[in-house]
Every structure is written in C-alpha cells, then in structure tokens.
N, C-alpha and C positions, 0 to 999 in steps of 0.2 A: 289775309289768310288764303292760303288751296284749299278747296272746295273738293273732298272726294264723292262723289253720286256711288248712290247705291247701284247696286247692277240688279238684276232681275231676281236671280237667289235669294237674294238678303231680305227685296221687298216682301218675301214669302216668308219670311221665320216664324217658326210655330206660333211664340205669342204676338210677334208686332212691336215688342219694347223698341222706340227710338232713343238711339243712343248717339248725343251731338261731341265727340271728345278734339278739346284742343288743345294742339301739341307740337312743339318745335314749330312753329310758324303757321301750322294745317290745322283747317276745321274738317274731323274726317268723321263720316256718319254712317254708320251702321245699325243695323236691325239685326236682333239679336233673342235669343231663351233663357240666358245666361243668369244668374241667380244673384250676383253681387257686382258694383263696381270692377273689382279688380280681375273675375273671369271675363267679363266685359271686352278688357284694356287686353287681357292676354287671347282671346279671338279675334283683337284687333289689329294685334303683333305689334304692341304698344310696351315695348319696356321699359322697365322702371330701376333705376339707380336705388341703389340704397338708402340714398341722401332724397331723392326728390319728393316732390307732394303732389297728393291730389286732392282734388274737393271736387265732391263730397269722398270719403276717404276710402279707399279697397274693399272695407267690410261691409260698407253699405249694401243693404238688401233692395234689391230694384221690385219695386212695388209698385209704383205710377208707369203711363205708358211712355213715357220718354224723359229723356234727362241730358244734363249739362254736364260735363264731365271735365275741368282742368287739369292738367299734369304741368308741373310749376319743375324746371330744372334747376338742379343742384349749381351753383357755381362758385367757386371761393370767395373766400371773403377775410380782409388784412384786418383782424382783431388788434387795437393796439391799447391795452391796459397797466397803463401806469408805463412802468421800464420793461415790461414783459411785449412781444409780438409775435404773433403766432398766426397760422394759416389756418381754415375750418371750409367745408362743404357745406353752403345753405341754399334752398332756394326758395327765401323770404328777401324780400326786398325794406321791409320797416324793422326798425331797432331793436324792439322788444319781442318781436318774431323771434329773429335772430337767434337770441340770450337764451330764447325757450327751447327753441329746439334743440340750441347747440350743449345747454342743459350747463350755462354760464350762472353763476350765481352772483347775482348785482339786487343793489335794494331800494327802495322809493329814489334816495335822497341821490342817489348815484344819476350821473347825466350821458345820457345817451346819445351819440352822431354820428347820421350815418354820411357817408358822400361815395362819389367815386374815381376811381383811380385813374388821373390822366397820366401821369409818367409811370408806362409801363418798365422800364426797364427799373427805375431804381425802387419800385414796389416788387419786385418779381412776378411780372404780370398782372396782367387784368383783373377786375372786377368791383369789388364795394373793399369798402374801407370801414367800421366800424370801430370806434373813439368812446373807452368808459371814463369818464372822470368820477374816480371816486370819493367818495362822501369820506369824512372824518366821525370814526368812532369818539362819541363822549361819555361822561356819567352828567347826571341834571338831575340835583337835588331842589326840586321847586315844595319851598314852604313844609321841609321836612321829610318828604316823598323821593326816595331815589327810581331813578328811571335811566337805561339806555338810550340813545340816542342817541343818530347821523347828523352830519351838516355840510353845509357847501361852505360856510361862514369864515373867513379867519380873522375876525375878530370877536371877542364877547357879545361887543353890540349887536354886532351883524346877527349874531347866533339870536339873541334875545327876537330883533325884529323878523327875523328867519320864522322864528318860528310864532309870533305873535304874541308875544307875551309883552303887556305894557309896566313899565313900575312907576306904583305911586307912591305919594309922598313919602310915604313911613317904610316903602323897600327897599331892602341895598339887595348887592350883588356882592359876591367874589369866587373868584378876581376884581381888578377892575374892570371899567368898560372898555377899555384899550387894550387888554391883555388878547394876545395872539392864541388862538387856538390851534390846540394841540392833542396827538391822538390820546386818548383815556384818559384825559384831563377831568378836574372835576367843575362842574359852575354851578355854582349856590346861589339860590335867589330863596331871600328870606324877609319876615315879615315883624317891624319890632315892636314892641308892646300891646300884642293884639295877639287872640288865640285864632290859630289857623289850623285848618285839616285837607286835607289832598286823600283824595282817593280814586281810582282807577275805575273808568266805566268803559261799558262797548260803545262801541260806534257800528249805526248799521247798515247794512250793505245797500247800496240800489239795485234794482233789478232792470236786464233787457230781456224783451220779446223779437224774438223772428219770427215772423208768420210762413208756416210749410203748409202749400194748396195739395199736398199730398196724402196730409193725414188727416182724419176727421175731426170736426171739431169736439173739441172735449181731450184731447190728446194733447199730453205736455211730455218735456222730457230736459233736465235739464243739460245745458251744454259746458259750460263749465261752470263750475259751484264756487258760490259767493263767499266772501270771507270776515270776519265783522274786524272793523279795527279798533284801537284803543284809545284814548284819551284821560289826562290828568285833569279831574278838576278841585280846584282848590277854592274852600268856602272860609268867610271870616266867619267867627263862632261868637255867639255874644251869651256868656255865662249868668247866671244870677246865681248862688247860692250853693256854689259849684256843680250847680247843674246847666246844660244845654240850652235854652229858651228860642233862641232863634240862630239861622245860619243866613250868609250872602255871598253867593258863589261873586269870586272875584276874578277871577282866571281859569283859564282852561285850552289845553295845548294836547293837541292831535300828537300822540308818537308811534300808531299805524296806522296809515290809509286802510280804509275796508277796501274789497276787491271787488268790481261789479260781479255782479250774477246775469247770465246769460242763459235764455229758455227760447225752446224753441215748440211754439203753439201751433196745434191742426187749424185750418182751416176751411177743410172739404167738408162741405155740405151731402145730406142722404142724397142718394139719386145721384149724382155724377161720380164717376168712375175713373174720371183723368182720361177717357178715351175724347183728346182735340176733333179728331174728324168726327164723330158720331154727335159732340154736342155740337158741332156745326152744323 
C-alpha cells in the first residue's frame, strides 16, 4: 500500500478522529470532525461507485477515536445459471456475497462456484466467473407428511441418502430406488403395518459474537437476525385400545437449514475512552 502522512492541518482537527481508509492500492490517513463513515470518505475525496462497499458501511456514526475504514471496488462478474449468462457489478469476492448483493435468488441445496477468468477474450473480459448449479424441485411424502424439497440427487437413492433418511425392514419407497429424478416428482417413503405420524418442528438457529472495543460492555446489537429451520420428524405409534400409549421417533430429516445469528457485543470497559495516546 502508499502511505499518505497527514500534513500539519489535519493533525489539528477539532476532535482528533483517526481515520485509517484503504483504497485502490492506498492506505491514506486522515484526521477528521466528520460525523459518519461516508462524510469521512467524501473529505477525503474518496468516491464511491454505486456498486462498491465499504466496512464498516457510510452510515456508521464515528464514536471511537480512530477507525479502519475499506472501500472494496465493484468489478464484474460472468454469472452462469443453468443456459442463462449474464454480466452483474460486485465487489465481493465469495459466492454467497455475490447472490446477496446482487439480490440473486438460489437456495441451500443449490451449489455455488466461484473461479476466475483466464481467457479474457472469449469471457468478454476480465474478472470472477460465478457457476449456480441448481437444486431439483421435489414433493416428499415421508410416512404420510407431504413436504417440498431440493436436491442435487438424480437418483431416488441418492435422494434418500442426500438427505439421511435410512429404510428399515418394513419401509418401501416409490418409485423405485433407481428411478431418475425428476423436477416435481413425487417420492413416497412409507411405513407398512405399523401406525406412524410425522410432524414438523423448528430447528434452532446458533448464534455468533463479534466483540466491538468501541461500545461498552453491556451493549448488543444484532447484525443480521437468525432464522429457525425446519425438520420432519416421524415417530412409530404403539396403540392400545385405540388410544396412544407410547411413541418412537424413527426419522427425522432437516428440510430448512436455520440461518446463523450474528451479534455484535461492547466491549469497552468504564474509564477508557478509546483515546490510544492518552491510555498510553
């Protein structure tokens, strides 16, 4: 990176904010009064593409005495989906960046690739190449219970062990196990001379922590919200008298991931201020 030094002026800014921003190759550093990230970027005659990013983002309120500031440039990217290709401005570098911002709709079971373009000419030009292989819509009737559901699978089998579902002695299946999947298809997995019930629970999310030396402790805030997912489970039923007496979950098969939860926790202690030189 170029190194810009502050000049005399700047060492003087009313409050002192250090502001480290890197950009296009440069670490350039200014001191600054400026109330958020992005008036920050624009007294530093730092502009911004429509497409590009920064972290931490424009809106941020500059509260601690200095900061880190990236500006991440836009540059294309060869989407290639299925028979469909198309061109898009990102400037994320991982897959599901990508999808997000480009506000691409793909779903767990769908596969992600990214690489990058060494033959510029018959890609039209440079940059990232991203590859979705998409998932196969099904229907999955497990033990009476219809459920939607993706797959990578093209076979029955593969579907079954895709998704972990074991069959024992007394389960069939149909189709058969060799039968080729195909989209909106249906696949029955059934259970014979024995009462069964399937019912839908949540599945719950996990949680991340990022620790910000900015905020005090006691201070949370979430960064993006968690999401629960779903699962089929299916119990054998053992009747007496035509009533209930006992149950024995036999299977059970995820058909939404839950989505982590990310938080981000203070960590500033009373008595410090964030001012480096002064607790030195």
């Amino acid at each position: 990176y170029l190194v810009s030094p502050l000049s005399p002026s700047q060492a003087h800014a009313e409050n002192g904010r250090i502001i480290t921003i890197y950009h296009d190759g440069e670490q350039q550093v200014i001191a600054t009064d400026a109330t958020t990230i992005g008036e920050a970027l624009e007294r530093a005659h730092v502009t911004l593409d429509e497409n590009d990013a920064v972290e931490p983002s424009k809106d941020t309120k500059l509260i601690a005495q200095s900061y880190d500031v990236n500006v991440y440039r836009a540059r294309p990217v060869t989407v290639v989906d299925g028979s469909q290709r198309y061109r898009i401005m990102s400037p994320y570098q991982s897959a599901k960046e990508i999808v997000k911002s480009a506000g691409l709709e793909v779903y767990d079971e769908d596969i992600l690739a990214i690489s990058r373009i060494d033959d510029f000419v018959a890609e039209g030009g440079a940059g990232l190449m991203l590859t979705i292989a998409r998932s196969t819509p099904i229907h999955m009737m497990l033990y009476g219970k219809m459920v939607d559901v993706r797959t990578q699978a093209t076979t029955v089998q593969e579907f079954l062990k895709e998704k972990g579902i074991t069959m024992g002695a007394k389960d069939g299946v149909s189709p058969t196990l060799a039968t080729a999947i195909a989209q909106n298809m249906t696949v029955d997995v059934y259970r014979d001379g024995e009462q069964t019930v399937s019912v839908e629970q949540e599945v719950d999310f996990t949680t991340k922590q990022i620790q910000d030396a900015d905020q005090a402790v006691g201070y949370k805030k979430i960064q993006t919200p968690g999401t629960k997912g779903k699962k089929i489970v299916t119990y054998q039923v053992e009747l007496k008298n035509g009533q209930e007496v006992s149950r024995k979950e036999i299977q059970s098969v995820v058909t939404v991931e839950p989505k982590e939860q990310v938080e981000v926790v203070g960590t500033k202690t009373a008595g410090f201020d964030g001012n480096f030189a002064e607790a030195l």
